[in-house]
Biotite code that builds the C-alpha atoms (Angstrom):
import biotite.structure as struc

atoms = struc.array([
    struc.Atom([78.867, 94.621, 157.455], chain_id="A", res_id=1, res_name="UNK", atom_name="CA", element="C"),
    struc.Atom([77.175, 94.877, 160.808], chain_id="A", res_id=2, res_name="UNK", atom_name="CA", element="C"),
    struc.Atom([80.464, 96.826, 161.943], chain_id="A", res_id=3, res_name="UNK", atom_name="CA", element="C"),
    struc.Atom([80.231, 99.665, 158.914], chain_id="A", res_id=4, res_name="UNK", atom_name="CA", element="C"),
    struc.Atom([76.579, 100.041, 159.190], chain_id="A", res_id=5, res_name="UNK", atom_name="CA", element="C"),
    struc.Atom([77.143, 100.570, 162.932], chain_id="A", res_id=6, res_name="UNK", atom_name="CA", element="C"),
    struc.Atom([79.846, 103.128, 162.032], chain_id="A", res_id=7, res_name="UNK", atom_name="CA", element="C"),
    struc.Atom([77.758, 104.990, 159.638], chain_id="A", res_id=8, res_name="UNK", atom_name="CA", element="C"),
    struc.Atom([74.656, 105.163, 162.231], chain_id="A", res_id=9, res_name="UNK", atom_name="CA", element="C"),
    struc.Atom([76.962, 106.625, 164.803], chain_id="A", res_id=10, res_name="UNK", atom_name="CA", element="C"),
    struc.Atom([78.884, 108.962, 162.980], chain_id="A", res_id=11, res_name="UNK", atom_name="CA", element="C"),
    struc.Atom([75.874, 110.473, 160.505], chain_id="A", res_id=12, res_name="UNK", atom_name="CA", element="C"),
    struc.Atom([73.455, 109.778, 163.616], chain_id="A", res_id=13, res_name="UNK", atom_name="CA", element="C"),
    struc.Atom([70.867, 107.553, 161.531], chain_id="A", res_id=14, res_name="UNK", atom_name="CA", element="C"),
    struc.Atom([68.692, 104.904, 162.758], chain_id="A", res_id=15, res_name="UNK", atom_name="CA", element="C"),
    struc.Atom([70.260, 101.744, 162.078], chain_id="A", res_id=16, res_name="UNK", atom_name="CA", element="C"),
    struc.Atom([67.831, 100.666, 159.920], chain_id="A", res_id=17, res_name="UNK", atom_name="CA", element="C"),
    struc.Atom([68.725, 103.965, 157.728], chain_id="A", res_id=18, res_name="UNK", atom_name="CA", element="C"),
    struc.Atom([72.284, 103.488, 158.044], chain_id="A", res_id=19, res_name="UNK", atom_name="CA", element="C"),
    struc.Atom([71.898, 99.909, 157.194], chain_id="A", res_id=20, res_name="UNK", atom_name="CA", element="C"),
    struc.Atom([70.488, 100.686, 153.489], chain_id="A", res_id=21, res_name="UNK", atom_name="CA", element="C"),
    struc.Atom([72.932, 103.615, 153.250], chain_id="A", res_id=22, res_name="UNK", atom_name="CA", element="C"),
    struc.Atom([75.383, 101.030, 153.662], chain_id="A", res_id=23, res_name="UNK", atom_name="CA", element="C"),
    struc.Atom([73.474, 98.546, 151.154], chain_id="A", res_id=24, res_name="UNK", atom_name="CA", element="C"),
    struc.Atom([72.923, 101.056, 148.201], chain_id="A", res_id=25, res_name="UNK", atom_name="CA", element="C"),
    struc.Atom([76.707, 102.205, 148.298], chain_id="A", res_id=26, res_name="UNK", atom_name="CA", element="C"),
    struc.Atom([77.867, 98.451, 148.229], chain_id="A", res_id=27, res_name="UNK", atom_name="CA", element="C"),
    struc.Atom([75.119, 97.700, 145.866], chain_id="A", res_id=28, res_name="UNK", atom_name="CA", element="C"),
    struc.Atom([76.039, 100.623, 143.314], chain_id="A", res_id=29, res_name="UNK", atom_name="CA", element="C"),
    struc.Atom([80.325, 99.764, 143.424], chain_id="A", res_id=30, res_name="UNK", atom_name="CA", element="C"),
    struc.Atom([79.183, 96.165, 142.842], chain_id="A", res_id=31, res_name="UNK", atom_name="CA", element="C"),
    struc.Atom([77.777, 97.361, 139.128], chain_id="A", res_id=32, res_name="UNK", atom_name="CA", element="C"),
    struc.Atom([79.937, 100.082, 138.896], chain_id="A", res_id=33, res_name="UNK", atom_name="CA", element="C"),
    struc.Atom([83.990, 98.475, 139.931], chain_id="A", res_id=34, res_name="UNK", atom_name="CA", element="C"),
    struc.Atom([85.765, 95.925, 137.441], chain_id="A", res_id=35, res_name="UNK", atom_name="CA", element="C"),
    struc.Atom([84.195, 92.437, 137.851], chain_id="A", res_id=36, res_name="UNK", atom_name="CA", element="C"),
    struc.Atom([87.394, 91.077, 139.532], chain_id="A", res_id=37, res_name="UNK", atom_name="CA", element="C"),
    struc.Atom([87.392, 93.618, 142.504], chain_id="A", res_id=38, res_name="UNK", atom_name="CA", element="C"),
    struc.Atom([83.821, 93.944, 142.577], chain_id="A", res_id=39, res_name="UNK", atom_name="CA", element="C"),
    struc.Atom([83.301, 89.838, 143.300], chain_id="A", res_id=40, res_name="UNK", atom_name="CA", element="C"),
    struc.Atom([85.117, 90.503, 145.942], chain_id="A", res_id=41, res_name="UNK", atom_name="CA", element="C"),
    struc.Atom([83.187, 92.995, 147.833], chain_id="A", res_id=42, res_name="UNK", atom_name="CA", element="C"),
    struc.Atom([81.049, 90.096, 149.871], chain_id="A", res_id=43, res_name="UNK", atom_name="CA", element="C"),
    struc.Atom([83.892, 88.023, 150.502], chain_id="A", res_id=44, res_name="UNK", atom_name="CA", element="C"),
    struc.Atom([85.413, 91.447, 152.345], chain_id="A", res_id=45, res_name="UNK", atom_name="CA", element="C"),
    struc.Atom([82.402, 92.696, 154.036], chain_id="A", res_id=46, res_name="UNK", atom_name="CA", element="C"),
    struc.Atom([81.792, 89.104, 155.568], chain_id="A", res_id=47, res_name="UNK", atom_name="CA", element="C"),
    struc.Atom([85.510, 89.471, 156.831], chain_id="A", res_id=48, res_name="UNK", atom_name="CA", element="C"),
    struc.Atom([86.413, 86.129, 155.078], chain_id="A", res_id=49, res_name="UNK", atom_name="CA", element="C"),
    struc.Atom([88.841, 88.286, 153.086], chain_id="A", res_id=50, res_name="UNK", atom_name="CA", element="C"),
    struc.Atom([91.084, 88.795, 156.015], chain_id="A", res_id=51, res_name="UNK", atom_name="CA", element="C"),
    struc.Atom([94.400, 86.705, 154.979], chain_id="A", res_id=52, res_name="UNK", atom_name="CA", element="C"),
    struc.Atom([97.936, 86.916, 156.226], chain_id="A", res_id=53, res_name="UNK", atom_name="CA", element="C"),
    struc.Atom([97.254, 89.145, 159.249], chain_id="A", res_id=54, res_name="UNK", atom_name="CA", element="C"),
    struc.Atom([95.987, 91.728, 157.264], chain_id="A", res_id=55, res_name="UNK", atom_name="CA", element="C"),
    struc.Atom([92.660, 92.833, 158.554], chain_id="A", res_id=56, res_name="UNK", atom_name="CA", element="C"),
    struc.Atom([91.382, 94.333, 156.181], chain_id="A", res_id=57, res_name="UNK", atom_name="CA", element="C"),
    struc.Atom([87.888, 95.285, 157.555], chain_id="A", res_id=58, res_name="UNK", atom_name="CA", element="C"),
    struc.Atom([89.491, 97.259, 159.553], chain_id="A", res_id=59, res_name="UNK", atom_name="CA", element="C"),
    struc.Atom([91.285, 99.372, 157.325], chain_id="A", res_id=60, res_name="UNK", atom_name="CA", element="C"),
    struc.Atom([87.960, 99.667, 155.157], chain_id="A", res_id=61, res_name="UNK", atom_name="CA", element="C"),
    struc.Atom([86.623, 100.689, 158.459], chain_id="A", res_id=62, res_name="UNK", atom_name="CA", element="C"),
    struc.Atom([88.977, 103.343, 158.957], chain_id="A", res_id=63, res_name="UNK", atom_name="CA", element="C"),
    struc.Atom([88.537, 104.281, 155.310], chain_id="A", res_id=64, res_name="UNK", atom_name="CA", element="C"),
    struc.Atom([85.284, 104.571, 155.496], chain_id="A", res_id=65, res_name="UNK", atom_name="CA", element="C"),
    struc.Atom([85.719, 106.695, 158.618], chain_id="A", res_id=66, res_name="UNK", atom_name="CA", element="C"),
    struc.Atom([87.887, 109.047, 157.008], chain_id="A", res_id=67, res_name="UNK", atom_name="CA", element="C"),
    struc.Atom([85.052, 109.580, 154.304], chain_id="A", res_id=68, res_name="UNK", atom_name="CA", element="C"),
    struc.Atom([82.229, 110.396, 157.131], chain_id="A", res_id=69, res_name="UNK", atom_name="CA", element="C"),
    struc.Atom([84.635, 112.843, 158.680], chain_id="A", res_id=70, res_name="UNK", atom_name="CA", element="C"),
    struc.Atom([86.347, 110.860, 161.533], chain_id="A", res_id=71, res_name="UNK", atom_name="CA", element="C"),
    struc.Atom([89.472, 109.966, 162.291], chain_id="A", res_id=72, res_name="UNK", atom_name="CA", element="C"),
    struc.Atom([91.664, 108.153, 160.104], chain_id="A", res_id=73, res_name="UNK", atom_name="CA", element="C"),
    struc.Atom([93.823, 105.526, 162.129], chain_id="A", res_id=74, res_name="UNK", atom_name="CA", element="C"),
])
């Protein structure tokens, strides 16, 4: 999570302390708001231990998440 909240500090230019309960309240609110199946699985893929098969998906939520803030998708 370090690695998003980092992202969303540089790219919206917030404290990190700001950009760290930005980061929070958005994973906090899909946790109660996505099916329980996908949304149990939001820690395991912040924490990176959902990286399997070469996929990295951080990564990829990275670049998502990127995209959203108005950087460059990869």
């Amino acid at each position: 999570m370090d690695e998003i909240v980092k992202l969303v500090s540089e790219k919206l230019g917030l404290p990190e302390a700001a950009a760290r309960q930005a980061v929070e309240l958005v994973i906090g609110h899909l946790k109660t708001s996505l099916p329980a199946p996908i949304a149990s699985q939001l820690d395991a893929f912040m924490s990176g231990e959902a990286l399997k098969g070469g996929d990295n998906l951080l990564d990829k939520g990275k670049n998502f998440l990127g995209g959203l803030l108005g950087g460059n998708k990869k």
